[in-house]
Structure formats: structure tokens, C-alpha cells
VOBA-1610 file (N, C-alpha, C; in pm, whole numbers, padded with zeros to 5 digits, always signed):
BEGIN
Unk+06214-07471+04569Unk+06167-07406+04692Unk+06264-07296+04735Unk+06409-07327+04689Unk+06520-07221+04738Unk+06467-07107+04680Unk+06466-07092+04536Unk+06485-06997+04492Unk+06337-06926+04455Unk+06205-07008+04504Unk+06091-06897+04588Unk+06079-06802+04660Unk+06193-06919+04746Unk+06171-06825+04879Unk+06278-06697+04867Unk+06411-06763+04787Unk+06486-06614+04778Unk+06413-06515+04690Unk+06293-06533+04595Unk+06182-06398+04537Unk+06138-06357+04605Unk+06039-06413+04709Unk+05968-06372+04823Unk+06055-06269+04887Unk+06159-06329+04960Unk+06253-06256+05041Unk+06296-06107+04934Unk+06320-06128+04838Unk+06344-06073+04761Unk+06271-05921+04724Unk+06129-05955+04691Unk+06042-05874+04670Unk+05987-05817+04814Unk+06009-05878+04948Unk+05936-05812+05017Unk+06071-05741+05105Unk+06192-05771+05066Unk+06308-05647+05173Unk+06290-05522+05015Unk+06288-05572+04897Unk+06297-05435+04853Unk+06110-05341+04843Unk+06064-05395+04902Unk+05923-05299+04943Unk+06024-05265+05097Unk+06024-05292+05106Unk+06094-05268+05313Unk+06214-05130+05255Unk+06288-05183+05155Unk+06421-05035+05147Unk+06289-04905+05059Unk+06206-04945+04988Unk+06162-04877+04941Unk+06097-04765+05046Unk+06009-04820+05141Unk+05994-04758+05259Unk+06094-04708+05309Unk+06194-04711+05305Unk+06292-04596+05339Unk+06323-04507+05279Unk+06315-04520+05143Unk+06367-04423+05008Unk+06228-04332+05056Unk+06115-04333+05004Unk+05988-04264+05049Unk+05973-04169+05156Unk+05976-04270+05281Unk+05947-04159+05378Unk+06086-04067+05412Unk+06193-04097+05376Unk+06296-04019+05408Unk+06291-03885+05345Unk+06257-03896+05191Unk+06252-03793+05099Unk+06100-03706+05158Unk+06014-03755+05276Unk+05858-03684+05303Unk+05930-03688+05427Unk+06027-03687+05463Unk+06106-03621+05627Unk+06149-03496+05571Unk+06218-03499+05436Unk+06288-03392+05436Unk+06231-03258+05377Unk+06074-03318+05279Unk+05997-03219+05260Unk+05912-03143+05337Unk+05917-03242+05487Unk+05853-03202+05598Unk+05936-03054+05648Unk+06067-03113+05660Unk+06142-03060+05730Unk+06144-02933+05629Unk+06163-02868+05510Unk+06174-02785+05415Unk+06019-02676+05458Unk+05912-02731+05466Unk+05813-02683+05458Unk+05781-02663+05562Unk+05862-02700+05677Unk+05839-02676+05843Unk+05661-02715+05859Unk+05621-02823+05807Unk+05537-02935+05892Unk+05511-03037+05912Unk+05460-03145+05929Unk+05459-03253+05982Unk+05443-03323+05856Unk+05473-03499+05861Unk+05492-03558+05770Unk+05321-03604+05713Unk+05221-03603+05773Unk+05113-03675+05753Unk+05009-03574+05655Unk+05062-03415+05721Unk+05029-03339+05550Unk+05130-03330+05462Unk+05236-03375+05462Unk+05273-03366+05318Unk+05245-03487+05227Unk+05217-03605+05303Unk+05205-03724+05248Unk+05099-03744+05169Unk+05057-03787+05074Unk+04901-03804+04949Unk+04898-03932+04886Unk+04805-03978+04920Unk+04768-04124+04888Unk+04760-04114+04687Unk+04790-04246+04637Unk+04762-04235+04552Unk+04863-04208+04394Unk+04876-04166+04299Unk+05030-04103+04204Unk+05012-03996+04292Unk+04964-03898+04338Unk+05020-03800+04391Unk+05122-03777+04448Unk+05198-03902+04518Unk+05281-03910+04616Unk+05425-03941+04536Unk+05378-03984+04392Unk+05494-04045+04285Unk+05562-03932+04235Unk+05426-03867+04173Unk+05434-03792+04047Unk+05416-03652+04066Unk+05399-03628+04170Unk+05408-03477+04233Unk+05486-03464+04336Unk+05467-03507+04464Unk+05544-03500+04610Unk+05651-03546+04564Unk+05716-03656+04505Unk+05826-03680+04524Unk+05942-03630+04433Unk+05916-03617+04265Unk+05950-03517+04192Unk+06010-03400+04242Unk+05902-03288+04320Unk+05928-03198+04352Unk+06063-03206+04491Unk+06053-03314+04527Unk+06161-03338+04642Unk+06265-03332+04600Unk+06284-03425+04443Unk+06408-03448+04419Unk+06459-03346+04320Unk+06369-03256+04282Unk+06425-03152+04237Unk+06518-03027+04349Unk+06486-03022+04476Unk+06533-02991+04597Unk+06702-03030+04659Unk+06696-03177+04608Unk+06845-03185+04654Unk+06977-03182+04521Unk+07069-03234+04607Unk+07177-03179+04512Unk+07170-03252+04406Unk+07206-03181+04336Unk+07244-03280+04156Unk+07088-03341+04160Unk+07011-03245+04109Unk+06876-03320+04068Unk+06890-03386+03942Unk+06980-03365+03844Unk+06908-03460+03719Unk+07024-03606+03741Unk+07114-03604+03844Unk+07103-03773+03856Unk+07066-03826+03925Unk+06934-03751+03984Unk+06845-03843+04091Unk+06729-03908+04009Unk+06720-03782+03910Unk+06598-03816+03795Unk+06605-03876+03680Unk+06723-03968+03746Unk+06760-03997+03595Unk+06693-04158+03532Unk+06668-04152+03438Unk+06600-04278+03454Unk+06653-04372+03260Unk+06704-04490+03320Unk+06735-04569+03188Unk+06638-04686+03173Unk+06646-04708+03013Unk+06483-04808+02937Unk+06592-04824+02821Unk+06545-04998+02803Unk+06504-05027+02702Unk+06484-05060+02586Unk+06506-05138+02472Unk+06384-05195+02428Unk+06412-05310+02325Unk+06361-05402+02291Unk+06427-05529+02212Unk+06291-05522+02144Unk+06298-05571+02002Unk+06255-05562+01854Unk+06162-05709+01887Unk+06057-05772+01825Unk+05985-05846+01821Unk+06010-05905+01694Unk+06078-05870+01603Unk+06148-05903+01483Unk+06282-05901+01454Unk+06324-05974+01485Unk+06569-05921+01488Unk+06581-05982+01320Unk+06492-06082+01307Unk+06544-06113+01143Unk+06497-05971+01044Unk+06387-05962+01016Unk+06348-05840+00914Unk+06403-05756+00961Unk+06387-05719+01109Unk+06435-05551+01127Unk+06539-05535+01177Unk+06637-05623+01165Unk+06769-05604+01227Unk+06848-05497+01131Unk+06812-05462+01033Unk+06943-05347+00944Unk+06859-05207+00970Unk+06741-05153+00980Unk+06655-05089+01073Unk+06655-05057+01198Unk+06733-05147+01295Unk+06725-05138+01425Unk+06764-04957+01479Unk+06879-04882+01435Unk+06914-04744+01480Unk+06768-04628+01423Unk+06750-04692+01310Unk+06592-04558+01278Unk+06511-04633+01352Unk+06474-04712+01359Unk+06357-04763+01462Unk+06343-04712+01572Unk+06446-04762+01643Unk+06466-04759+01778Unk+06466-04564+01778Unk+06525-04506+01680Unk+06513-04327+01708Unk+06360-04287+01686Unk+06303-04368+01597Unk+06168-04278+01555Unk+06122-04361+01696Unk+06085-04477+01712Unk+06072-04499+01844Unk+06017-04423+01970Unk+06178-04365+01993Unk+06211-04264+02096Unk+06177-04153+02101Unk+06135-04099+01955Unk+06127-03953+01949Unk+05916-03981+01996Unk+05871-04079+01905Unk+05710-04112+01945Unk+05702-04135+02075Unk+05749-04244+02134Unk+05718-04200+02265Unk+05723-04077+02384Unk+05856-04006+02364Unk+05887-03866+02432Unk+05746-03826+02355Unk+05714-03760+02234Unk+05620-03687+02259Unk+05458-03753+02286Unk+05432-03898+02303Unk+05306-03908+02329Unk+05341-03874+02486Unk+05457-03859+02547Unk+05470-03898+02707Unk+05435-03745+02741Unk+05480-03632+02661Unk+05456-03508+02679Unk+05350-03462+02743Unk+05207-03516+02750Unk+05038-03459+02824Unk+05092-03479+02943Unk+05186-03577+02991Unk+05183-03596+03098Unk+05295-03528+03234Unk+05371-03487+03134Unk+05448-03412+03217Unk+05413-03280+03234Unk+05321-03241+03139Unk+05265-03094+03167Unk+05173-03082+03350Unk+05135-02950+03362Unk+05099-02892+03456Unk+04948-02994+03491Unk+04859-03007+03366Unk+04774-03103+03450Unk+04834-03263+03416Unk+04930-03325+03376Unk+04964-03448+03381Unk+04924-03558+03491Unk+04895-03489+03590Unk+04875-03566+03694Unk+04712-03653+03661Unk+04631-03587+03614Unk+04497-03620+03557Unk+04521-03663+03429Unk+04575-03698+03344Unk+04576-03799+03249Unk+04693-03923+03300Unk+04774-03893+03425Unk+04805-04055+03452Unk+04731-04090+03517Unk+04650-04051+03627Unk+04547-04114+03686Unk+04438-04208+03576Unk+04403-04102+03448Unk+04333-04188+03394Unk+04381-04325+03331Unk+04531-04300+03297Unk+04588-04422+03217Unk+04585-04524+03335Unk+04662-04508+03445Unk+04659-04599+03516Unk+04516-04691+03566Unk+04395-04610+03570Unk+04318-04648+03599Unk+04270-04749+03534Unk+04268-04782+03403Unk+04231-04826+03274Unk+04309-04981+03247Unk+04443-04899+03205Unk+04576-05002+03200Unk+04573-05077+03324Unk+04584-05069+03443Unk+04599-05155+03524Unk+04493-05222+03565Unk+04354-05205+03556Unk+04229-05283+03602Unk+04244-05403+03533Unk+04224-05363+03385Unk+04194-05504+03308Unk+04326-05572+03247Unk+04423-05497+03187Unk+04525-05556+03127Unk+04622-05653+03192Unk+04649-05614+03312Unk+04757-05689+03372Unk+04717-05863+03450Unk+04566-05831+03478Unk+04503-05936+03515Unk+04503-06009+03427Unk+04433-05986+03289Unk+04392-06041+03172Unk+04533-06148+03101Unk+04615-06055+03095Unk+04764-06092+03040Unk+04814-06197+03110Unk+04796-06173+03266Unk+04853-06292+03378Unk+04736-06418+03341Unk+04659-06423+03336Unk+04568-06523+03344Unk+04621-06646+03159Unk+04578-06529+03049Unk+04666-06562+02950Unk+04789-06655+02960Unk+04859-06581+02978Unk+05020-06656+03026Unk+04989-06779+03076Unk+04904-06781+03191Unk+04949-06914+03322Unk+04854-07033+03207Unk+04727-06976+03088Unk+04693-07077+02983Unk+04814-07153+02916Unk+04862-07058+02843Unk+04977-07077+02776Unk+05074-07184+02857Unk+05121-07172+02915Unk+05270-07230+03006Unk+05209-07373+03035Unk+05091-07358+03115Unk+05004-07506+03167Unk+04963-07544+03066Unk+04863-07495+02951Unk+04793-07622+02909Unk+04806-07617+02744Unk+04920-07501+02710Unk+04933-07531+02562Unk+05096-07566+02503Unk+05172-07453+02594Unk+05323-07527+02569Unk+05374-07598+02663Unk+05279-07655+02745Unk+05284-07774+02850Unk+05348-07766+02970Unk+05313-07809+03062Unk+05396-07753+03184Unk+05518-07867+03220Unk+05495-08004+03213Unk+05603-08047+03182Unk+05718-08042+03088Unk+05630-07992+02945Unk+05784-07922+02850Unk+05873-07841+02956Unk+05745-07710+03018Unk+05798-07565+03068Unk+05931-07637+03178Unk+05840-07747+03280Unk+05915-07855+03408Unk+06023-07843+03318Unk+06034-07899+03205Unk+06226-07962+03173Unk+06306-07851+03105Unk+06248-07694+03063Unk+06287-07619+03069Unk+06420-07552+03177Unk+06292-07553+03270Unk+06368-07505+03416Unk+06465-07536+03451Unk+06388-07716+03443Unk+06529-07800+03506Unk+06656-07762+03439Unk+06634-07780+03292Unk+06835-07742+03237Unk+06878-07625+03241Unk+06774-07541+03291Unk+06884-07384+03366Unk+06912-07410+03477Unk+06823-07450+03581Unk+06829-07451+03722Unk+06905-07600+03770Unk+06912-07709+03708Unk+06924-07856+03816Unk+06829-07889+03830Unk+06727-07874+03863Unk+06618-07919+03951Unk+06454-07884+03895Unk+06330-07952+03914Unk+06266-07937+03818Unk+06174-07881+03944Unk+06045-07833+03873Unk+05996-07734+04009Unk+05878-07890+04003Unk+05825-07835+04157Unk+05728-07935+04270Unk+05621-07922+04213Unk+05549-08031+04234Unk+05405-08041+04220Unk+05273-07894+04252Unk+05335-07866+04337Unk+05297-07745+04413Unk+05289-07649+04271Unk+05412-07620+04223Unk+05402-07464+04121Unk+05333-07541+03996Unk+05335-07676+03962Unk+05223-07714+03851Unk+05087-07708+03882Unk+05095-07704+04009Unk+04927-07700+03999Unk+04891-07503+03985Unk+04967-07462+04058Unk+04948-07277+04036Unk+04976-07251+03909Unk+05037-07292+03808Unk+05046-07312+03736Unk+04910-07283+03599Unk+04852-07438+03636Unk+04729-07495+03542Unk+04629-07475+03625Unk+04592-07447+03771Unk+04505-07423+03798Unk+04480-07305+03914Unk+04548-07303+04039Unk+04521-07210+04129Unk+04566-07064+04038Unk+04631-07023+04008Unk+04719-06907+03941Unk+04593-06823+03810Unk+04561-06986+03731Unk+04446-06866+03680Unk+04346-06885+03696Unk+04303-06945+03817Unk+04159-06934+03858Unk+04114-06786+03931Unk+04249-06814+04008Unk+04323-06666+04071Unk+04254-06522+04020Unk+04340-06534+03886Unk+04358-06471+03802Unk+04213-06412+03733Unk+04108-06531+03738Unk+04012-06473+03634Unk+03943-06461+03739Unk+03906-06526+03864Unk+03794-06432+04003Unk+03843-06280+03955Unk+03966-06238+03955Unk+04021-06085+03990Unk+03967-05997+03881Unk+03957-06115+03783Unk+03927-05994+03667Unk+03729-05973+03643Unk+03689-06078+03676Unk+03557-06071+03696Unk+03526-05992+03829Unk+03590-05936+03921Unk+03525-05913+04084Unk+03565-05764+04027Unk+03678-05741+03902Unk+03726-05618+03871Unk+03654-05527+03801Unk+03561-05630+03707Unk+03434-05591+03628Unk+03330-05560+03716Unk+03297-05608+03776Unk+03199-05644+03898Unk+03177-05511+03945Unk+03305-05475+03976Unk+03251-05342+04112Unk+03384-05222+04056Unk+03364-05239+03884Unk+03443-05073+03817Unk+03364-05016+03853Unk+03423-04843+03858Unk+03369-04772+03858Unk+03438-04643+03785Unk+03392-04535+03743Unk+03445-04462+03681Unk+03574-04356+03757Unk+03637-04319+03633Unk+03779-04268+03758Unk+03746-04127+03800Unk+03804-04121+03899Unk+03780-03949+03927Unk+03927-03905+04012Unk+03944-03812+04073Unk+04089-03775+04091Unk+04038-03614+04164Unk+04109-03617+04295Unk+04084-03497+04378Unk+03944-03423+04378Unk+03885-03447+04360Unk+03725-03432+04346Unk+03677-03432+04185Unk+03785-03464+04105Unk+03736-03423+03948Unk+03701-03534+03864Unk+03583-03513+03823Unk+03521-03633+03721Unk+03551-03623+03544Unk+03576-03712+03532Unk+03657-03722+03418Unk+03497-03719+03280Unk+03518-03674+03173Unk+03443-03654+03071Unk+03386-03784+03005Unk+03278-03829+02918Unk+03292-03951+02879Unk+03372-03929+02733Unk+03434-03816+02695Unk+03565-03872+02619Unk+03662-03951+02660Unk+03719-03869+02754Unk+03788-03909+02863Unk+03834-04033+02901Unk+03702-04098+02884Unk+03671-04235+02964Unk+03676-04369+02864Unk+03623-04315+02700Unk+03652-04390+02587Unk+03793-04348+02562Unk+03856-04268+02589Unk+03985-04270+02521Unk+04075-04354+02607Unk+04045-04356+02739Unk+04111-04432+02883Unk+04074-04588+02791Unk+03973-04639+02803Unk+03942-04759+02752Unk+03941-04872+02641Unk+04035-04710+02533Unk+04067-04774+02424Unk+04225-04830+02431Unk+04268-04691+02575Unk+04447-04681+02518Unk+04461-04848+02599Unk+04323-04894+02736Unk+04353-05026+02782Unk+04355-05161+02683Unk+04302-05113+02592Unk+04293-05269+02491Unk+04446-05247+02420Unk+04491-05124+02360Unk+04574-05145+02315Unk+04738-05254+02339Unk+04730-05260+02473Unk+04861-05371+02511Unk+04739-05491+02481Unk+04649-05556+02465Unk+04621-05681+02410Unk+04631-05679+02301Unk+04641-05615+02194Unk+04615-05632+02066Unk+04696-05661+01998Unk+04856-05680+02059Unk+04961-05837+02002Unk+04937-05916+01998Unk+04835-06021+02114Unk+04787-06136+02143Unk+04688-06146+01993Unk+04581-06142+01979Unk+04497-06164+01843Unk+04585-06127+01732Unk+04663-06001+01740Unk+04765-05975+01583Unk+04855-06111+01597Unk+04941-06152+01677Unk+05034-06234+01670Unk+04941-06392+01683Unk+04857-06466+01699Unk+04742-06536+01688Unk+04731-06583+01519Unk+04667-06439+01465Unk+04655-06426+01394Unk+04758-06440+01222Unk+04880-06389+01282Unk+05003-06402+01195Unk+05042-06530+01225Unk+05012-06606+01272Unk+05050-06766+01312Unk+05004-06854+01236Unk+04893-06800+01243Unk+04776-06874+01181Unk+04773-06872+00991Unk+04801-06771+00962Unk+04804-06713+00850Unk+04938-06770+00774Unk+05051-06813+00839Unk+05145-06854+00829Unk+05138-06972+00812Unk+05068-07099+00793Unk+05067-07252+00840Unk+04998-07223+00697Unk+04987-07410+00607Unk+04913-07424+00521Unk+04809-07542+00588Unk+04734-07555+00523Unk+04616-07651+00545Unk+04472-07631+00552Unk+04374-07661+00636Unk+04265-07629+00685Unk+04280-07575+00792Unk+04167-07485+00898Unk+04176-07414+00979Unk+04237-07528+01091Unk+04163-07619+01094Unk+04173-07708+01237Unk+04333-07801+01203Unk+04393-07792+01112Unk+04557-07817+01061Unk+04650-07702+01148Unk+04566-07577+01074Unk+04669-07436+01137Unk+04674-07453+01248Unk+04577-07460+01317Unk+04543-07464+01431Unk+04637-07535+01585Unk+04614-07670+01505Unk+04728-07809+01556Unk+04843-07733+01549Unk+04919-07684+01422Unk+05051-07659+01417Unk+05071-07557+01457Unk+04973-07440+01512Unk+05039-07312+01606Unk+05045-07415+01721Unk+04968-07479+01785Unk+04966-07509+01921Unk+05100-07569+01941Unk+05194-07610+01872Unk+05291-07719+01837Unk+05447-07583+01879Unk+05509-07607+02011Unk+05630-07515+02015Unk+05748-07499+01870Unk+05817-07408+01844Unk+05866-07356+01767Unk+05951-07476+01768Unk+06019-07554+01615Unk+06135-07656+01610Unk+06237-07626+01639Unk+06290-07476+01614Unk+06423-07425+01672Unk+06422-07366+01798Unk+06309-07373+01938Unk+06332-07346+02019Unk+06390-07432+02084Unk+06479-07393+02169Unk+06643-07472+02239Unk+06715-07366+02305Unk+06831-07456+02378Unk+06915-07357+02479Unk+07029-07288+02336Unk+07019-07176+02377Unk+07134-07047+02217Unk+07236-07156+02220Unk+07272-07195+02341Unk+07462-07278+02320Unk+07352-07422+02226Unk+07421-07424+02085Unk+07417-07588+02026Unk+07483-07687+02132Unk+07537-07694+02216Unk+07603-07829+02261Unk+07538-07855+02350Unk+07420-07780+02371Unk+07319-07823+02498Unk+07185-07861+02439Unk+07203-07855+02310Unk+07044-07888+02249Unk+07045-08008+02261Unk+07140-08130+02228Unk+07128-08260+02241Unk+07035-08326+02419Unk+07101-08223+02510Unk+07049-08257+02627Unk+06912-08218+02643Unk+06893-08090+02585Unk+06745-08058+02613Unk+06666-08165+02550Unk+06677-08219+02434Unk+06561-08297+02373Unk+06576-08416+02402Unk+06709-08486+02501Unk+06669-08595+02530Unk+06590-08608+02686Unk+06621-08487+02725Unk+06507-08446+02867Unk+06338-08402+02809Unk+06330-08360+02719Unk+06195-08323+02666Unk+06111-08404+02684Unk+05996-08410+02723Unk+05878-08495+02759Unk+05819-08437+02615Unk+05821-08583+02546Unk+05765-08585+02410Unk+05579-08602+02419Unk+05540-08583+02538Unk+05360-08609+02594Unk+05313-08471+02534Unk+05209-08504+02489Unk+05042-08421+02437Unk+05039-08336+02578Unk+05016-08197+02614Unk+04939-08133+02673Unk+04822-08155+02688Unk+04722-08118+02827Unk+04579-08182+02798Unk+04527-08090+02680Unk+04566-07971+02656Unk+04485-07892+02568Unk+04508-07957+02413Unk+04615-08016+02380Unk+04629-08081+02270Unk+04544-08196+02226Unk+04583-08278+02400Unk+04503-08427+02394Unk+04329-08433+02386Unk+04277-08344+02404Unk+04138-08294+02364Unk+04146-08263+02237Unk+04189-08190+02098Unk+04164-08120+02072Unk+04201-08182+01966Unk+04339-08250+01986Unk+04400-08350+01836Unk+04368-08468+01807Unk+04351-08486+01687Unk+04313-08629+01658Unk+04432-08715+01629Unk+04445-08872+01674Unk+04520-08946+01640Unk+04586-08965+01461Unk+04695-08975+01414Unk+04755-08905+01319Unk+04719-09073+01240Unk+04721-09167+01304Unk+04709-09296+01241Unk+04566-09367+01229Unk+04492-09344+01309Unk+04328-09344+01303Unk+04212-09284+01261Unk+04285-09136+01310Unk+04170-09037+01280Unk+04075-09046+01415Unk+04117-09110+01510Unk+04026-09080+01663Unk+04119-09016+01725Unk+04012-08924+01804Unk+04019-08853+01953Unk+04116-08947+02057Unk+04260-08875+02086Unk+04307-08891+02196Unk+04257-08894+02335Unk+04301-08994+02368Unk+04165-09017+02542Unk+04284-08937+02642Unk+04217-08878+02710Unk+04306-08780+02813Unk+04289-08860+02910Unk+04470-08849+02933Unk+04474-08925+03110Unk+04570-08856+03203Unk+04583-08903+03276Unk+04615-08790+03389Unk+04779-08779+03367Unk+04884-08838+03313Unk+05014-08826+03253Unk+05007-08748+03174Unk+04865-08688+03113Unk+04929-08571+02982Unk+04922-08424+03037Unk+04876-08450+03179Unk+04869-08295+03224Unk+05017-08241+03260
//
């Protein structure tokens, strides 16, 4: 509960300083342009990616106001660890120039479209994903004794149920009410092309398409029959543990060795060959 409430607190004083960073920098463009703050202000990236830019190009030492550090850890450290310096450069050099449309003169109309796209469906989709994962496949009591050996303390009944149920029920109303009532993007009176609109909709699938590739390489990886592979992706990694060895002994004697319900449906008893009966200890 402490350390909720210090996120909460957390996330809502830095929206509170942020409101200061903002309107201070639309005081001073006020003040530059000798008028009032409510026309310089623009709902929307406008206020990001134009108004404020141009502000901070205005005061002193603009490029360490603009300065901005990223980034980035490998999804592979075994294969691509002797690779890591060309990677990480070709990397850098691909992204600077796909980032290029956007810093140009109309940039402002191709982030509107990305954002529009990327943020409707992906971020919902991904959150809903996740809160599957954590609750009902790598278990939320595993996740419970996780916590506990970083933190002391194991989290409340309360965050298991947001967890496995309020969080992505949450989650999938938002993405259905999101489908529900899309509509196509437009930006300062300008309607976007239906290229435009397939290219917006393709670049949104692209952040899912680890989930089915990595699924997929899992799967492909296991021997047996499909419904074998299957069992043994659902099954957490054997070398996942705390990095320090002298704490692995503790983690696995805290480990709740219990079936997830998604398991206890799904696996058959290893000595019978019957269906595990789900009871309310395996959630």
C-alpha cells in the first residue's frame, strides 16, 4: 500500500511540476510575442512539437534544453553480444533517418498520424496482454513471491484481483469502446489520404508483431506435439531467479509450486492422463 501510494503521489506531483515547466515557457512566449497566453496556447502535439520547440529555441543555450538521452538493450545478449557496437550504430543511424519526415516543415502531420494509430490500439492491447500474462499464465502468486523477495512484503488481495480481473477487463472495455467510436484522423482542418491511413495502420500493428514472432519462436523451440509445446511455453523459464546465486535458494523455497488457473484448465494430470479440477487455491 506504501509504495502505491508513493506512485500515485508520484505520478500526480510530477503532472503538477510539469504544469509549471509548460505554462511558464507559454508566459514567456506570451511575453516575446506581446499577447496573451490563451492564443499562444494549442491543444493537442501542437503545443509539444511546435509551441514549445520554438520556445526553447529562444532561450539561452538552446541545444541543452533540447537535449534529449535514449537507450536501448538487445532482446538477445547471448547471440548478439560481440555485435552489440554495429548494431546498436546501424540502429541509430535507421532510426535518425526514419525519424527525419518528422522533423521536417510538415512533420507535425505525420506525428499526428503516428500518434493517432500507435496510441488507440497498441497500448491498450499490450496492457490488457500483460495483465493475461502476470495473472493467469506466469501466475500471480509466482509474480506475489516475486515481489515479496525484492520488496519484504507480498502485495494485497486488492492488486490480485486488478491484476486477473479488474485491470483487464479495464483494459479490453477501452479497447472495444476504442473500436467502437474510431474515427479517421484529421489535423487543423486537414484530412488525411487513404494511403495515409493504411500506412498509419500498418506502422500500428508493427509494435505487436514481437508478441506472435516471439510466441512463435517458443513454440518452434520445444519438441513434442503441439499441445506438449504448448504446456512447456506456458511453464516459466528454469533459470529465471534473483542475478545474485545466494538468493536463488530463497526464491524457490518461497515459490508457490501451484498450477495457474490457465494451466489447471488446460493441463492434464502427468500420472492419469485426467483434467486437473480447478479450485480456488490455483488462482
Amino acid at each position: 500500500s506504501r509504495d502505491a501510494l508513493i506512485g500515485s503521489m508520484a505520478d500526480g506531483l510530477t503532472s503538477f511540476y510539469g504544469g509549471f515547466v509548460i505554462f511558464s515557457v507559454l508566459g514567456f512566449m506570451a511575453k516575446e510575442a506581446n499577447t496573451t497566453v490563451d492564443k499562444i496556447a494549442t491543444q493537442g502535439p501542437g503545443l509539444a512539437l511546435v509551441a514549445y520547440p520554438e520556445a526553447i529555441s529562444k532561450l539561452p543555450l538552446p541545444p541543452l534544453w533540447a537535449t534529449v538521452v535514449s537507450g536501448m538493450v538487445d532482446a538477445f545478449p547471448r547471440q548478439l553480444s560481440k555485435w552489440r557496437a554495429p548494431l546498436t550504430l546501424a540502429l541509430s543511424i535507421t532510426s535518425y533517418l526514419i525519424s527525419l519526415p518528422v522533423a521536417t516543415k510538415g512533420g507535425i502531420y505525420v506525428f499526428q498520424l503516428l500518434d493517432w494509430y500507435v496510441a488507440a490500439f497498441c497500448v491498450i492491447l499490450t496492457s490488457f496482454l500483460e495483465c493475461i500474462i502476470i495473472g493467469w499464465i506466469y501466475g500471480v502468486e509466482r509474480f506475489s513471491a516475486d515481489i515479496e523477495l525484492m520488496l519484504g512484503t507480498r502485495p494485497s488481495i486488492v492488486m490480485k484481483l486488478c491484476w486477473c480481473f479488474i485491470t483487464p477487463f479495464l483494459m479490453l472495455v477501452a479497447f472495444i469502446f476504442t473500436i467502437a467510436t474510431y474515427t479517421l484522423p484529421t489535423y487543423d482542418g486537414y484530412v488525411y489520404p487513404d494511403y495515409a491511413n493504411a500506412a498509419g495502420f500498418v506502422i500500428s500493428v508493427i509494435p505487436l508483431l514481437p508478441i506472435p514472432f516471439f510466441m512463435v519462436k517458443e513454440l518452434l523451440s520445444r519438441q513434442g506435439s503441439f499441445s506438449q509445446r504448448l504446456r512447456q511455453s506456458l511453464q516459466p523459464d528454469p533459470t529465471w531467479g534473483p542475478s545474485q546465486k545466494e538468493y536463488r535458494p530463497l526464491y524457490a523455497q518461497k515459490l508457490p509450486h501451484k498450477r495457474t488457473a490457465f494451466k489447471a484448465v488446460f493441463q492434464r494430470n502427468p500420472i492419469n492422463g485426467t483434467r486437473v479440477h480447478l479450485t480456488s487455491s490455483d488462482v
